[in-house]
Phi, psi and omega in degrees: 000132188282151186295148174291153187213116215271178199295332209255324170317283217297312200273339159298331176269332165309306169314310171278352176276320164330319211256347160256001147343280160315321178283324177294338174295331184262005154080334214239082198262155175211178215285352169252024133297326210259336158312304187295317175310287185308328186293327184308317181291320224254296191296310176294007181262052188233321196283131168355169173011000187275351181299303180247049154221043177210057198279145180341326184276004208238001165261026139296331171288299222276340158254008161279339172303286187272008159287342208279313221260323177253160206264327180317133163280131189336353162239018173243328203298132182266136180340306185311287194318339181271329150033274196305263191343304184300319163335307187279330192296305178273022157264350180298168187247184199261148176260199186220149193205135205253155175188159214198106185259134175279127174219045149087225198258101144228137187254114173103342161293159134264135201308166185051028181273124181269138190227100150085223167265038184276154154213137173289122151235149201266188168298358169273342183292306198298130179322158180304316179302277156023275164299288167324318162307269192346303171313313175314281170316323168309286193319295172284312177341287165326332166295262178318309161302001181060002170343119185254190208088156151299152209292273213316302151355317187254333172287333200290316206291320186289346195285357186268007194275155173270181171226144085001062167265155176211172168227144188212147164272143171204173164254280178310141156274343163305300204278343160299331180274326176260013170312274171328293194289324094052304188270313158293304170336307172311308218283354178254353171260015151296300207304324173280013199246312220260297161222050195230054186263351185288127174295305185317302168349293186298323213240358162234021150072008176270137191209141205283143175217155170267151206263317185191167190232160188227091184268129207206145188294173164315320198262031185076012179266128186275136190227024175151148172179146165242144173247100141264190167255014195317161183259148175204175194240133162006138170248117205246103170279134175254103192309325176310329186250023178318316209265329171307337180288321152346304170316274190321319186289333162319273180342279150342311189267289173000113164276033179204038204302141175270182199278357175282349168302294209286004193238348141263003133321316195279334167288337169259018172246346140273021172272320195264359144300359191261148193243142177303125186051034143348121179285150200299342181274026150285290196300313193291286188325280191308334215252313181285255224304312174327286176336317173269013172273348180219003144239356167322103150260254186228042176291164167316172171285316168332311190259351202280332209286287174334342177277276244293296164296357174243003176274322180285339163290328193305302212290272184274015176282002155256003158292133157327307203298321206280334194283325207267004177291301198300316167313305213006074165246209213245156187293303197303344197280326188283053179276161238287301171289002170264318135007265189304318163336297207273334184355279176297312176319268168007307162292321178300286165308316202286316155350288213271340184285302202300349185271311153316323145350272182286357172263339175278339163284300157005275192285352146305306163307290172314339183212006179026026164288148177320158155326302162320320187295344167255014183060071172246132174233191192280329163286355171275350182301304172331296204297285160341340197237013178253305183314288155010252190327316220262302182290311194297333186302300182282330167319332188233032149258306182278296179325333176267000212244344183056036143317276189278152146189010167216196195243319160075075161246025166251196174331305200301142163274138219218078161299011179240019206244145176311289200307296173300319169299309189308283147045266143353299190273332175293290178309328187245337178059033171280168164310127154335181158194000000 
């Protein structure tokens, strides 16, 4: 049953549909036609289900509709007459749209593997319609590109790429396509977060995007795809880390997020701003604000580099990874009693590195010199995208284990709050767990 819509709506949007109507007729947009355009916008997100499911791109159907809908020509027609037409448009309800992101080359998945709110599938997974298009689309590509080789030859090799699906509600399809990249972008830099872990990755700045996406009604009628080339490296699954992904995917799906959701949400989606070739003081800034996005509570400006380092020693002064950079010895070397030795040393050094860290992160920000000019090298990058990587592991390991479950960043004491659990581990030199 369609929503009731009330009178004085339908006639507000007919009026400014109108008017923005006259202005597209006269070829001549100035900054108050781009005005008439938003207010347009603004009264139809008034309607039942259209606030977020209807965006500025998405009002070309919708004055193509309903100039579509009246028989008068655009320069005798009148508001009333656009009424009906209008009536009907903000009575639809939101459908559902299928979108398929190509992310290349994966190893080691399984079709349907959830990746955030996504599941990696391969091209044999994908419905028939799917698959045809996509074959469609090879074909002229191969065609028109000159491709050399064989046709058949050139399809198998596009036929080894995985996909991204996801499904989404929308009324627009524009807001559906930015729905979709939305989901996609999370679920791939969870991916990157996750298994894209190879120092060489790191330290030659390659860093995996997905090459183009393909969107579709229910019934398989294609409503939009984009193509690119970004060049990316294998996206490579580590079984060892399922259940963090497991985790993450909670998170990530959750209609009710606490502020500890939402504060690794916000992390991985400043994480997944760093872009293939990204300058490496780019990289380092983003990777250094993500840390604090996710462990900052509300000290001072003054004070935050000094929180921000003793929460991450508290939190990873006992990571394998970190002991065997401070060490260098072999993983087999690291046992429980060697561990507990090194411990406070441990914390210490790591401290004291993270502090270096965040001063080089400073003066990037602050003063926008190149990287070289700061003495950034590709190991401090490293480090930053290890620590990263390492503080996100545990952070969603005490959240499934219900250590944690908010972030606790005010005054009051929160045994169940991040800030406090550090706390803890800062004064006692107990062990993670």
């Amino acid at each position: 049953m369609s929503a009731a819509i009330h009178q004085g709506l339908v006639s507000a949007c007919a009026s400014k549909t109108l008017a923005v109507l006259k202005a597209d007729l006269t070829h001549q947009y100035s900054p108050e036609d781009e005005k008439k355009r938003v207010a347009l916008l603004q009264t139809i997100q008034k309607a039942p289900n259209f606030a977020d499911n209807f965006s500025y791109e998405d009002l070309g159907d919708f004055l193509q509709y309903v100039y579509g809908s009246v028989k008068s020509p655009l320069e005798t027609v009148t508001s009333e007459e656009m009424e009906p037409p209008i009536r009907t448009f903000l009575e639809k309800r939101e459908m559902e749209f299928e979108f398929y992101i190509n992310i290349g080359e994966a190893v080691y998945f399984d079709d349907e593997y959830e990746l955030g709110k996504g599941q990696v599938v391969s091209f044999a997974a994908l419905p028939s319609y799917a698959q045809e298009y996509l074959i469609r689309q090879w074909e002229l590509e191969f065609k028109f590109d000159r491709i050399p080789g064989e046709l058949q030859e050139y399809l198998g090799s596009r036929k080894k790429y995985w996909y991204l699906r996801t499904r989404v509600s929308s009324i627009g399809s524009a807001r559906a396509v930015q729905k979709a990249l939305v989901v996609a972008n999370r679920s791939i830099a969870l991916a990157r977060l996750f298994f894209l872990y190879d120092d060489a990755y790191l330290s030659q700045g390659v860093e995996h995007s997905f090459e183009g996406w393909y969107g579709f009604f229910d019934d398989g009628n294609v409503i939009s795809s984009r193509q690119t080339g970004d060049k990316k490296m294998p996206l490579l699954r580590i079984s060892l880390l399922d259940e963090e992904i497991h985790s993450a995917n909670e998170v990530l799906k959750t209609d009710h997020p606490t502020d500890l959701d939402e504060c690794i949400i916000n992390t991985i989606d400043v994480f997944g701003l760093i872009r293939p070739g990204s300058p490496l003081n780019v990289r380092f800034l983003i990777t250094v604000i993500a840390i604090e996005s996710l462990l900052a509570g509300e000290e001072s400006e003054d004070s935050i580099s000094s929180r921000l380092s003793e929460r991450i020693a508290s939190l990873l002064g006992d990571a394998p990874a970190w002991m065997i950079m401070k060490y260098g010895i072999k993983r087999e070397e690291l046992t429980e009693e060697y561990i507990n030795s090194h411990l406070a040393d441990s914390r210490i050094a790591l401290q004291s590195e993270f502090k270096k860290i965040y001063s080089k992160r400073s003066g990037v920000a602050h003063e926008g010199l190149p990287s070289e000019d700061r003495g950034i090298s590709k190991e401090d990058y490293n480090l930053a995208n290890t620590l990263l990587r390492f503080a996100l592991q545990r952070l969603l390991q005490l959240r499934r284990a219900g250590v944690i479950n908010r972030i606790g960043r005010g005054t009051k004491p929160d045994e169940k709050s991040l800030i406090d659990y550090l706390n803890q581990l800062k004064y006692s030199f107990k062990r993670f767990e």
